[in-house]
GUGUBA-166778 format. One record per residue (C-alpha): x, y, z. Coordinates in steps of 0.05 Angstrom, whole numbers, padded with zeros to 5 digits, always signed. Layout:
residues N
XYZ/...
END
This chain:
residues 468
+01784+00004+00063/+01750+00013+00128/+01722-00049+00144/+01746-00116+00136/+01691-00166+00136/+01687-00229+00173/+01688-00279+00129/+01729-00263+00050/+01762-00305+00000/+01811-00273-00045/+01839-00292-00115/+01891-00255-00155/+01845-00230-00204/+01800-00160-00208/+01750-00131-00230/+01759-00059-00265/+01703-00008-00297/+01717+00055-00338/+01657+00105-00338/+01589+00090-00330/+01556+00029-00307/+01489-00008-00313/+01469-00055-00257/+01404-00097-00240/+01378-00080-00164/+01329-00090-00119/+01294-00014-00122/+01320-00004-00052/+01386+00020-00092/+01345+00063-00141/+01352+00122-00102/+01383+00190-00116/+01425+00178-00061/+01453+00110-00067/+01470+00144-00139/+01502+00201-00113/+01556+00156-00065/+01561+00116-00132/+01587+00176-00163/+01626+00199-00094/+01658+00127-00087/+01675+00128-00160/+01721+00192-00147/+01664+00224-00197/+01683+00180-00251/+01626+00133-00255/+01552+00141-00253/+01499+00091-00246/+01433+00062-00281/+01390+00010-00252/+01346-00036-00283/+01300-00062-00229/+01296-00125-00201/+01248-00161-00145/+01299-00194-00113/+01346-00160-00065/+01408-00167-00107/+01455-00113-00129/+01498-00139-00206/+01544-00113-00250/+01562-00167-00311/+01557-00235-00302/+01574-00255-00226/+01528-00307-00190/+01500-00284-00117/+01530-00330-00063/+01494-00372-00012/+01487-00323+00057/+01500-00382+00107/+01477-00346+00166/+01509-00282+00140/+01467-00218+00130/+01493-00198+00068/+01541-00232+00010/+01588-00211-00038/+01617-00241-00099/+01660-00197-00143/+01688-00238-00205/+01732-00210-00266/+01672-00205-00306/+01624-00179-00253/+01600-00161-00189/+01541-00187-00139/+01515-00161-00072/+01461-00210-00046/+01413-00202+00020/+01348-00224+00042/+01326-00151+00061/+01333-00087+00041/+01368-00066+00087/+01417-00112+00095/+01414-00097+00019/+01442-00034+00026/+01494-00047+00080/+01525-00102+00034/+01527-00046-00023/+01567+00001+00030/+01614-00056+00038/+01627-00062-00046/+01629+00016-00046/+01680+00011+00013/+01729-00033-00035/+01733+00017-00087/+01801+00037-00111/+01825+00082-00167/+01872+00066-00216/+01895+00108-00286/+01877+00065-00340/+01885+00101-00419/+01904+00173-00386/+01836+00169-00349/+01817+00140-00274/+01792+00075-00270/+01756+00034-00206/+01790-00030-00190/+01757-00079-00146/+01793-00147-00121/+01755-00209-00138/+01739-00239-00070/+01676-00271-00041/+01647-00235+00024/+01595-00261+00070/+01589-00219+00135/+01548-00192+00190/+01556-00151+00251/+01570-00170+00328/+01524-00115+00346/+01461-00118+00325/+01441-00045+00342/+01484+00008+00322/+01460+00076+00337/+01490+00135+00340/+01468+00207+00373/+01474+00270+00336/+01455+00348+00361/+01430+00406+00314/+01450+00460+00362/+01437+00534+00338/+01501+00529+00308/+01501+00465+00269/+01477+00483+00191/+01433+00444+00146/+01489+00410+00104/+01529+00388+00173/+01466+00348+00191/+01447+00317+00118/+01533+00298+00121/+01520+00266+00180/+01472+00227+00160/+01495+00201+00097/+01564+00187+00134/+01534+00143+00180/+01495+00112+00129/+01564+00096+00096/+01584+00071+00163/+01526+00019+00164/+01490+00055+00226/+01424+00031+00238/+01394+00075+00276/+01411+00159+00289/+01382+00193+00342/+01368+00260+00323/+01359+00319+00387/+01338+00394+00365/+01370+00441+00420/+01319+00493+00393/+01326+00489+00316/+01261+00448+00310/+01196+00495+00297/+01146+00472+00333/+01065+00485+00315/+01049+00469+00390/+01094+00537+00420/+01140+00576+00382/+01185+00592+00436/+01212+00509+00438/+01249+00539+00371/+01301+00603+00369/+01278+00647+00318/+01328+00617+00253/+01314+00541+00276/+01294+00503+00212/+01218+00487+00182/+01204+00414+00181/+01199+00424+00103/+01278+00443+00116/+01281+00373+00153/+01240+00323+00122/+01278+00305+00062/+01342+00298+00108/+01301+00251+00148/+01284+00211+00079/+01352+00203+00061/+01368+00174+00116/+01317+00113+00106/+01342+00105+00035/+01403+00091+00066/+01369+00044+00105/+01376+00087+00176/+01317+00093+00223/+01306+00168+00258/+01299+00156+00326/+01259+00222+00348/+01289+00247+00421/+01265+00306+00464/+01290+00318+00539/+01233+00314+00582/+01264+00322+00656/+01329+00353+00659/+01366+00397+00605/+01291+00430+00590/+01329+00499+00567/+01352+00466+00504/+01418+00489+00518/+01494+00472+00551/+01482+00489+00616/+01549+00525+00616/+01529+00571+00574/+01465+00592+00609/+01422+00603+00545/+01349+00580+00549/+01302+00575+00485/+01236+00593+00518/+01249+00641+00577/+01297+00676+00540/+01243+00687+00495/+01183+00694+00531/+01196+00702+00616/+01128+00690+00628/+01136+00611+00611/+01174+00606+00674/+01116+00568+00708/+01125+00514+00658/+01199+00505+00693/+01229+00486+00757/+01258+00545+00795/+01326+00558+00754/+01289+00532+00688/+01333+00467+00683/+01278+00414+00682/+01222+00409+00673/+01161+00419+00718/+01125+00349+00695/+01077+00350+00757/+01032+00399+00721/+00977+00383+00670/+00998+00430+00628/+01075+00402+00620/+01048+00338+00601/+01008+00364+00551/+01062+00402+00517/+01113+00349+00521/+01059+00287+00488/+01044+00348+00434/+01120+00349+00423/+01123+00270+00417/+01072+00265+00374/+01098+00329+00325/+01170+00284+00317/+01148+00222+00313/+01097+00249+00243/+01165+00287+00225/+01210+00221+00235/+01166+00170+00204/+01160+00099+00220/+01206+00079+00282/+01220+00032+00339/+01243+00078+00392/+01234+00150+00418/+01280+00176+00477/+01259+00220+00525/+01326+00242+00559/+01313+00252+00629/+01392+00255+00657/+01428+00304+00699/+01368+00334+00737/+01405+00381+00784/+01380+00397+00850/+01330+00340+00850/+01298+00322+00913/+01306+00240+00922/+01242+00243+00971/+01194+00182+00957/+01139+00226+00938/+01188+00254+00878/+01207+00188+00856/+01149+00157+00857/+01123+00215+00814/+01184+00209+00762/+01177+00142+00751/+01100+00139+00748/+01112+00200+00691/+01172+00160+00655/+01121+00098+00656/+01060+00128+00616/+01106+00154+00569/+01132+00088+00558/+01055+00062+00556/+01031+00117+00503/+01097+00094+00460/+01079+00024+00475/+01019+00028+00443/+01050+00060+00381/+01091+00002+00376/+01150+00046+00404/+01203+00032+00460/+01218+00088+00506/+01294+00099+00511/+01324+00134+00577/+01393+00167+00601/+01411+00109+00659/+01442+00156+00698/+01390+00186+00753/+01382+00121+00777/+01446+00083+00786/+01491+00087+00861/+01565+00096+00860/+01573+00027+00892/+01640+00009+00930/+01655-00051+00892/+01658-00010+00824/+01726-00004+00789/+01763+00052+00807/+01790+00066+00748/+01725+00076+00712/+01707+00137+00741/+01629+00124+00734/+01571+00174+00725/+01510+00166+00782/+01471+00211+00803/+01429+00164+00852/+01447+00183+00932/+01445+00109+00964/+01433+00041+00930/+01375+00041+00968/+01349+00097+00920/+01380+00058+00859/+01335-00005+00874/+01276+00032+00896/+01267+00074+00828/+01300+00014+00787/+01236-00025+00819/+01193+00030+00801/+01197+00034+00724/+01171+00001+00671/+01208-00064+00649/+01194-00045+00571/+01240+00023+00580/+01310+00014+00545/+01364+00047+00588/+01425+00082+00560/+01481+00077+00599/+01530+00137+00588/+01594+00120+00614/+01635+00168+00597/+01694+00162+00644/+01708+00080+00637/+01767+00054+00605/+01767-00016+00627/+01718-00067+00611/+01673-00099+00628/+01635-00024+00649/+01595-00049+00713/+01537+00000+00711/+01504-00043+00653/+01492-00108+00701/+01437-00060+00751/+01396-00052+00698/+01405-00119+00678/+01395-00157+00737/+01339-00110+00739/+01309-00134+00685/+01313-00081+00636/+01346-00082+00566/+01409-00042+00555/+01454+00004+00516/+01522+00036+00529/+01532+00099+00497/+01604+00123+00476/+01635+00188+00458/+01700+00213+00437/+01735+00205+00506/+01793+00160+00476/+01804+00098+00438/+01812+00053+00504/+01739+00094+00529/+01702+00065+00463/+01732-00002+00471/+01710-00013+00531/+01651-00001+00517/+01635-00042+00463/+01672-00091+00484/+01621-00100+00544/+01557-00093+00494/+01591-00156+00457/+01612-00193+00521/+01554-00187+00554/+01507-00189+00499/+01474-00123+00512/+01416-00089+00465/+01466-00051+00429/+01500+00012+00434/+01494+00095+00416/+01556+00130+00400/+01542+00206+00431/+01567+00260+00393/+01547+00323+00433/+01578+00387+00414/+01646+00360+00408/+01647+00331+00321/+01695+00397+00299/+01754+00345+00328/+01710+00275+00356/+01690+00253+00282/+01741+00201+00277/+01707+00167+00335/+01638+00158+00297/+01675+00117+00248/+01720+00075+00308/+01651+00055+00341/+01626+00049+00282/+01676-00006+00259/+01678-00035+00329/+01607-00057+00314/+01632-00105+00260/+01698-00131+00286/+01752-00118+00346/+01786-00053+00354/+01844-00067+00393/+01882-00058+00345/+01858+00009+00319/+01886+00071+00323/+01858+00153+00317/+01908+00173+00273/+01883+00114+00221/+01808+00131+00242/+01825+00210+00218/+01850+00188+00158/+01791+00140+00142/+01748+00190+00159/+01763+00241+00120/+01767+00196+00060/+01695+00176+00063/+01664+00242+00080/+01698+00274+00021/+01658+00216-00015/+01592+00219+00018/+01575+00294+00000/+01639+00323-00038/+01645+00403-00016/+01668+00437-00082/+01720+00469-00057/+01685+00506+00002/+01745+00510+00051/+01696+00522+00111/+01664+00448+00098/+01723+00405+00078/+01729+00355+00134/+01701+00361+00202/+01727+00430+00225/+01709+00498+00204/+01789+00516+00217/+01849+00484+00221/+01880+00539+00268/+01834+00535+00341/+01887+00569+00387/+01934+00617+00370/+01998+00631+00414/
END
């Protein structure tokens, strides 16, 4: 098991199925794919019917639903049944990921059987907002991404932020997209399994820095390696943007607008804007920055979307910090820092990517706070002690939430999407990557099994990266 909720009562008994099973559930759970990690979770032993009910309720035989207390989500699994109450769908559906995570097989009659212990579970996360960030780079094939996404939809996610490096076609230029990036035919019924597993797209597009849709230490750059003649839509060496012109601004709201009708209903859209090399901190150039960053935020406000932002173009490496959290700022002074913090809209959501901190409590996060802005802290797969700290600020200090980055680094950093994933639920002091490797390959090999296709069995391509 993966998780261990906050609040279970065991007995001595269980629970045990054979074969196929008939259930009663909210038809939230009628979905292909809920049936599919049925099947996965069942070690393909089991599939499942569903009679549909109004209420949100998930039950197998004769268990009664337990009271929620406070709790998101309850549990009650019985010798003669099971029941997954919730007041919501998709707190529905997380509750369901917790009964699927409790699965275990057994041989019963020369066959396999599911055993379940009979406990009652009531639970609900520290963090409200879980999110996690994942890149389709030129590289990344369909069947990587839909894995993703039904792995974090295992994981309980709520949110995943999904960023095209030039594998999106557009309709507003065709040189945003290299020349095999994926149709949005190819992409919307990834995006719909997502929300059946209760996950929100969070559409993001870098409108400052990173414009070439590619690692800068690579040098590849989806439009003026297509088409030179774009150049005037770029700053000198193509990196960012050149958002003073009518025409960038143009572009970029018909790119916003194209992902948000691809990504559906949402709450959020990020616009990037970090690492803007060789930017000029002049007054005139913040003052322009911010006043772009701020009707962005408007338009999305007005769409009932909050603008998310990388933190780190306007934070100071301030004295007082920790030294050993080696932070990310790319401010010059802290007068800078409070001019532009003073500058931007109060509705923005900053991400704070702190890559380099391994203590807690990560001291970037109180700027924006005192500042009056709501925060996120965004993890990657650093180290154990890196995502700790992390979280373990978002909880302390009560922050919005926090993104998990993956970046071009899942062919060994997988394990890490299920450690921040946990850490959202309960402490991870205790935990360990070797137990997160394990756990992880576990539930992918339930969430979309791979036939035998060596190339997609875990979360490398090979097993053998350097040869000596």
């Amino acid at each position: 098991m993966i998780f261990r909720p906050q609040n279970i009562v065991k007995t001595k008994a269980s629970f045990t199925f054979l074969g196929d099973i008939n259930a009663v559930a909210h038809p939230c759970l009628n979905k292909n794919i809920i049936k599919d990690f049925w099947q996965g979770f069942t070690f393909q032993s089991s599939t499942l019917s569903i009679c549909e009910s109004n209420d949100f309720i998930f039950l197998v035989g004769n268990a009664k639903p337990l009271s929620l207390g406070g709790y998101d989500y309850s549990i009650n699994i019985e010798s003669d049944g099971i029941c997954v109450y919730a007041e919501n769908e998709k707190n529905l559906i997380r509750g369901f990921m917790i009964l699927l995570d409790r699965f275990h097989a057994i041989d019963r009659n020369e066959a396999l059987a599911v055993e379940l212990e009979c406990c009652q579970i009531k639970d609900k996360p520290l963090i409200q907002n879980r999110m996690v960030h994942f890149c389709i780079f030129p590289e990344t094939e369909l069947w990587e991404l839909q894995r993703f996404i039904r792995f974090c939809g295992a994981l309980k996610y709520t949110h995943v932020v999904l960023e095209f490096w030039g594998m999106l076609q557009y309709d507003c230029l065709s040189e945003l997209s290299w020349s095999h990036a994926y149709t949005k035919e190819q992409i919307e019924p990834i995006i719909r399994e997502a929300n059946d597993l209760g996950l929100e797209i969070i559409p993001m597009f870098n409108h400052w820095g990173h414009a070439s849709a590619g690692r800068v230490m690579h040098g590849k750059h989806v439009v003026l390696d297509q088409n030179p003649i774009l150049q005037s839509y770029f700053s000198e060496d193509g990196w960012c943007w050149d958002i003073c012109k009518p025409k960038v601004k143009k572009l970029l709201y018909e790119i916003r607008q194209e992902l948000i009708e691809l990504c559906g209903n949402g709450s959020y859209f990020h616009i990037g804007c970090d690492e803007a090399y060789n930017f000029e901190f002049t007054k005139d150039n913040m003052n322009m920055i911010c006043e772009f960053i701020n009707e962005i935020s408007e338009e999305m406000r007005s769409q009932n979307r909050r603008t998310i932002v990388w933190g780190d173009m306007f934070l100071y490496r301030h004295a007082r910090y920790n030294a050993n959290n080696k932070y990310t700022c790319n401010a010059p002074t802290a007068e800078v820092e409070q001019y532009m913090l003073g500058c931007l809209n109060r509705d923005l959501v900053i991400a704070d990517w702190q890559y380099n901190a391994v203590q807690d409590p990560v001291e970037t996060v109180s700027v924006f706070m005192q500042a009056g802005f709501d925060c996120i802290l965004c993890p990657w797969d650093r180290g154990v002690p890196h995502t700790n700290a992390a979280l373990s600020t978002v909880k302390d200090q009560s922050l919005m939430g926090f993104m998990h980055t993956t970046w071009h680094t899942l062919s060994k950093g997988m394990p890490y999407v299920t450690l921040a994933a946990i850490g959202g639920f309960e402490s991870i002091d205790q935990c360990g990557l070797g137990q997160m490797r394990t756990h992880t390959a576990a539930l992918l090999r339930k969430v979309m099994p791979i036939c035998g296709d060596y190339t997609k069995a875990g979360w490398s391509k090979i097993q053998v990266h350097n040869l000596w």
